[in-house]
C-alpha positions as CSV (number, residue, x, y, z in Angstrom):
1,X,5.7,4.1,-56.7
2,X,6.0,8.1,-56.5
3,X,8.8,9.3,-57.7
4,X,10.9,10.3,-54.1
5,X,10.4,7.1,-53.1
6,X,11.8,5.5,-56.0
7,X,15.0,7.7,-56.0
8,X,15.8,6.9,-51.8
9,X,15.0,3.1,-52.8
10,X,17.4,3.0,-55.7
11,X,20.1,4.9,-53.4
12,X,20.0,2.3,-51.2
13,X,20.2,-0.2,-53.4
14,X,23.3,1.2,-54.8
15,X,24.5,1.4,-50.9
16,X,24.3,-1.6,-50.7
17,X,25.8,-2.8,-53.9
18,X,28.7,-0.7,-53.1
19,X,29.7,-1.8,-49.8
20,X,29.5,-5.4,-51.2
21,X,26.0,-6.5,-50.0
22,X,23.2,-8.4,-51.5
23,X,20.0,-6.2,-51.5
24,X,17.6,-8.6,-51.4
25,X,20.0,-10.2,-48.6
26,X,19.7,-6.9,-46.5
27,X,15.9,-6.7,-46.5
28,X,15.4,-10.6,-46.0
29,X,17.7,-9.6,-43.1
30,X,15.8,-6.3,-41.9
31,X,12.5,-8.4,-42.3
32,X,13.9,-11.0,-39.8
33,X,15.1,-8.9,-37.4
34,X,11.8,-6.7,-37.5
35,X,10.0,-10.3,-36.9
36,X,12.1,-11.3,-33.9
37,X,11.1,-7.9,-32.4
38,X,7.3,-8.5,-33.2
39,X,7.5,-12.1,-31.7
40,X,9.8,-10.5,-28.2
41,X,7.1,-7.9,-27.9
42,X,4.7,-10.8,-28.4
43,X,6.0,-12.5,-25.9
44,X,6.1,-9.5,-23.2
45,X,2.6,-8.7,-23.6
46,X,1.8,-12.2,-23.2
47,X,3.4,-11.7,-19.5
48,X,1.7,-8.3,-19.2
49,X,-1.4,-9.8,-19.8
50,X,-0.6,-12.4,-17.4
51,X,0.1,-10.0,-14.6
52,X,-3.1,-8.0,-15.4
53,X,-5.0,-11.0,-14.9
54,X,-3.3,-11.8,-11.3
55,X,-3.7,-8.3,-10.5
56,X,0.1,-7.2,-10.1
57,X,0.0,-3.8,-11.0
58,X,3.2,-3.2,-10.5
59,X,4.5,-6.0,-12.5
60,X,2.1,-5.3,-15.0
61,X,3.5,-1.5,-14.8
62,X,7.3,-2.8,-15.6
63,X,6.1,-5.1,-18.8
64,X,3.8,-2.1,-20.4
65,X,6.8,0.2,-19.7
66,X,9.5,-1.9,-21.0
67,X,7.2,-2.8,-24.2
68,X,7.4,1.0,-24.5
69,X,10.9,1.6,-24.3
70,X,12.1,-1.4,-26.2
71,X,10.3,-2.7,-28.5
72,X,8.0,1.2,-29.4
73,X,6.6,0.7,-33.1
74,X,5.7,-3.4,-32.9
75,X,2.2,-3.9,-32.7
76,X,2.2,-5.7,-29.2
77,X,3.3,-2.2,-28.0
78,X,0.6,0.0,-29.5
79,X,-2.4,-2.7,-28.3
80,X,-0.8,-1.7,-24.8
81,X,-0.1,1.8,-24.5
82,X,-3.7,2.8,-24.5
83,X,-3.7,0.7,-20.8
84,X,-0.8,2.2,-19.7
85,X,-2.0,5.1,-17.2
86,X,-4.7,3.0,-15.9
87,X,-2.1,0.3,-15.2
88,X,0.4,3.2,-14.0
89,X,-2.5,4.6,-11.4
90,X,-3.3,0.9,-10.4
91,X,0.3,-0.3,-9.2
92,X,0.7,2.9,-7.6
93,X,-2.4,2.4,-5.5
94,X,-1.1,-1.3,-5.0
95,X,2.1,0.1,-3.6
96,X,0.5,2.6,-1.4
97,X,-2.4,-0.2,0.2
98,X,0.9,-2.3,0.5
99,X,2.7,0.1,2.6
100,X,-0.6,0.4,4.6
101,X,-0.8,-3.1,5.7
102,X,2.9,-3.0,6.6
103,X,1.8,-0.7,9.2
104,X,0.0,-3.4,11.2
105,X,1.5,-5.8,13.7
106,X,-0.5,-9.1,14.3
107,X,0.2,-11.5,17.0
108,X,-1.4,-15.1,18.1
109,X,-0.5,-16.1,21.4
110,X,-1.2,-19.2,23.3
111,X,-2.8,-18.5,26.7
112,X,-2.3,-20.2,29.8
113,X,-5.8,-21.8,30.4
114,X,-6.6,-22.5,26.6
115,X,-7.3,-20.3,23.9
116,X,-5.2,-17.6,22.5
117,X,-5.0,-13.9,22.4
118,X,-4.9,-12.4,19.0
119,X,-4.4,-8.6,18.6
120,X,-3.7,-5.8,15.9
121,X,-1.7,-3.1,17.0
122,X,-0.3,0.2,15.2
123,X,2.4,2.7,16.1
124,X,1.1,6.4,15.8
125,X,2.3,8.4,11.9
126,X,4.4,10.6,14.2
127,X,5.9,10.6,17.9
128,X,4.1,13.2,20.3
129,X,5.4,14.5,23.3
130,X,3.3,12.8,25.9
131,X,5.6,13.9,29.2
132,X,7.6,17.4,28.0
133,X,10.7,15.2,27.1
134,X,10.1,14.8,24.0
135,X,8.2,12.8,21.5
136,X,7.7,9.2,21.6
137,X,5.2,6.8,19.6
138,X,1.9,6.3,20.7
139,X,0.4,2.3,20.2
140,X,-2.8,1.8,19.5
141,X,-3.8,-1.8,20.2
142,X,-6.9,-4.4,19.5
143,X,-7.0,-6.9,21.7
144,X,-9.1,-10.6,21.9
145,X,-8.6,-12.2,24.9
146,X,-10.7,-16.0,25.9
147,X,-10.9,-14.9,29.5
148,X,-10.5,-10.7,29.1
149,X,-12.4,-10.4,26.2
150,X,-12.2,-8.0,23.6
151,X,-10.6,-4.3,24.1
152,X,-8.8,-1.4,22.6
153,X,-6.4,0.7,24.2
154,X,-3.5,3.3,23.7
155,X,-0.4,2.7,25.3
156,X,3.0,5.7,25.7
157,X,6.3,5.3,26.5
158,X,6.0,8.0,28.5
159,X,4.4,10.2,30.6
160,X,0.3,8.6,31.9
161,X,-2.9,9.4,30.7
162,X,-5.4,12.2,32.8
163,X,-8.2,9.6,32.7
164,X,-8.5,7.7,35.5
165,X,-12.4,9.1,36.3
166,X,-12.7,8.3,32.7
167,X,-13.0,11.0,29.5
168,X,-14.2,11.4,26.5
169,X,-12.4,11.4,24.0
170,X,-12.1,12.9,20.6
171,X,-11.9,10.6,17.5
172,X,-11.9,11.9,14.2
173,X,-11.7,9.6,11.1
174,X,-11.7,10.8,7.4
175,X,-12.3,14.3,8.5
176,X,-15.6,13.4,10.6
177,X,-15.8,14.0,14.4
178,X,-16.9,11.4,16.8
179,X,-17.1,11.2,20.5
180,X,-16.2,7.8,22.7
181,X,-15.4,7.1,26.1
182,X,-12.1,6.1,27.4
183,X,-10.9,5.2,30.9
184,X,-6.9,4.6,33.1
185,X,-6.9,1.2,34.4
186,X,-5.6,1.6,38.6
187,X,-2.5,0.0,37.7
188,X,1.2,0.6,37.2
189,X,1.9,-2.3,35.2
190,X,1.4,-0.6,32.1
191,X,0.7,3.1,30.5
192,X,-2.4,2.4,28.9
193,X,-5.6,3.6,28.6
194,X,-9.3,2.0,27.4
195,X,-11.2,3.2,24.5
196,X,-14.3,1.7,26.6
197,X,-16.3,1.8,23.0
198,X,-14.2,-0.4,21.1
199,X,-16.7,-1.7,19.3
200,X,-17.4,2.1,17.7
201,X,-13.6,2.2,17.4
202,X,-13.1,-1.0,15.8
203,X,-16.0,-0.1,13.4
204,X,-14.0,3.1,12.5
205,X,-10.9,2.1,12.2
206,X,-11.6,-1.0,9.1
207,X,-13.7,1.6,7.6
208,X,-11.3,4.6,6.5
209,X,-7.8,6.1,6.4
210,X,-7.0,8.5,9.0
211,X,-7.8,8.4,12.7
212,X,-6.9,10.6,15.0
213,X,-7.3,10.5,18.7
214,X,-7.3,13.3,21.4
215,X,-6.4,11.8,24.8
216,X,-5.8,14.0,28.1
217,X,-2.4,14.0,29.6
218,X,-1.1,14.2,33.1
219,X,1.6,16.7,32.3
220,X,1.1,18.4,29.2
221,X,-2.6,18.4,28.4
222,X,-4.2,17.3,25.2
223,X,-2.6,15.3,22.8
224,X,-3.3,14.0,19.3
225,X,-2.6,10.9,18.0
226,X,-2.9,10.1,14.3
227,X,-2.5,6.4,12.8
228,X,-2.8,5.9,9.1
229,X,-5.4,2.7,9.5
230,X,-6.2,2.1,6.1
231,X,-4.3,-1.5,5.5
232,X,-6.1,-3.4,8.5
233,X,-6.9,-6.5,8.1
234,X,-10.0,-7.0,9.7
235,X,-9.9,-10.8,9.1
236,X,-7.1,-11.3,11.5
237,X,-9.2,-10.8,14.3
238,X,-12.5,-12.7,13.1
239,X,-15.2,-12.5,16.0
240,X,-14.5,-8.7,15.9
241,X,-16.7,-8.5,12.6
């Protein structure tokens, strides 16, 4: 035993003797409670091993984090810290595909005549001013109708669409430019206009992040339209695929 290390062991010896304790008490004492913490740390990585396996990130995130904090020198901690940005940069790409999805609105509607209408259907990142009177979300809907068939359309709150001899319109997803017609139904019932292509809309919007859309308006000209579309579900609308 080198020399410095014999002198601190001795001093606490004689600590311990002088406040009344048994030495070899103390460090059966020390050696428990250093055990309890192996076996707790154990026990947590058990559960972050668990979450790993189930893919909760975020979960998985809180257990590697909390071995870190709490229990830092066991060896349950040190086998996990290596994993720990990789777990960090998963559960923080879980959290972000989760918000995604929550952007999406999914109906199932019995029809009158048999079948149902399912649609998808997302609100625009921000309002845009559609009429002069200020901005308002734009909807952009997928709709699969037994008797109307399948469509995709934009609706406003306010203002109307220039479109009625149809347009083309603008679509730009990721970055990369496309062109697709559109078209105003000759109604009043509704402010909405066709994306007459919505097969190559469809196939757009399950396959990237960012659309935009540039539509004509009546009264204040071209608009854009961006919806973060990254969290459809394409399976909720199945003959679509």
């Amino acid at each position: 035993m080198p020399a410095a290390f014999a002198v601190f062991a001795a001093a606490l010896l004689l600590a311990a003797c002088q406040r009344g304790e048994d030495p070899k008490l103390a460090a059966q004492t020390g050696a428990a409670q250093a055990a309890a913490k192996e076996q707790a740390a154990a026990a947590m990585e058990k559960q972050f091993e668990d979450a790993v396996a189930a893919q909760n990130w975020r979960l998985a995130k809180g257990y590697a984090e909390v071995l870190q904090v709490d229990y830092p020198t066991t060896a349950a901690a040190q086998r996990v810290k290596p994993r720990l940005d990789e777990v960090r940069a998963k559960a923080e790409a879980q959290v972000q595909q989760q918000r995604l999805a929550a952007l999406w609105s999914y109906d199932d509607i019995p029809v009158a005549g048999g079948g149902h209408q399912l649609s998808a259907a997302i609100y625009s990142q921000e309002p845009v001013d559609t009429d002069g009177s200020g901005a308002h979300p734009v909807r952009l809907i997928f709709r699969d109708h037994p008797q109307w068939g399948r469509s995709a359309y934009l609706v406003l709150q306010a203002g109307d669409f220039d479109c009625y001899a149809g347009c083309r319109l603008k679509v730009t997803l990721d970055g990369q430019v496309h062109t697709l017609p559109g078209s105003r139904p000759k109604t009043d019932e509704a402010i909405a206009m066709f994306i007459d292509d919505w097969k190559g809309l469809w196939k757009l919007a399950k396959s990237g992040k960012q659309l935009a859309i540039e539509f004509p308006t009546r009264d204040v000209g071209a608009r854009t339209a961006q919806f973060e579309v990254g969290g459809l579900d394409p399976a909720r609308l199945p003959k679509w695929n």
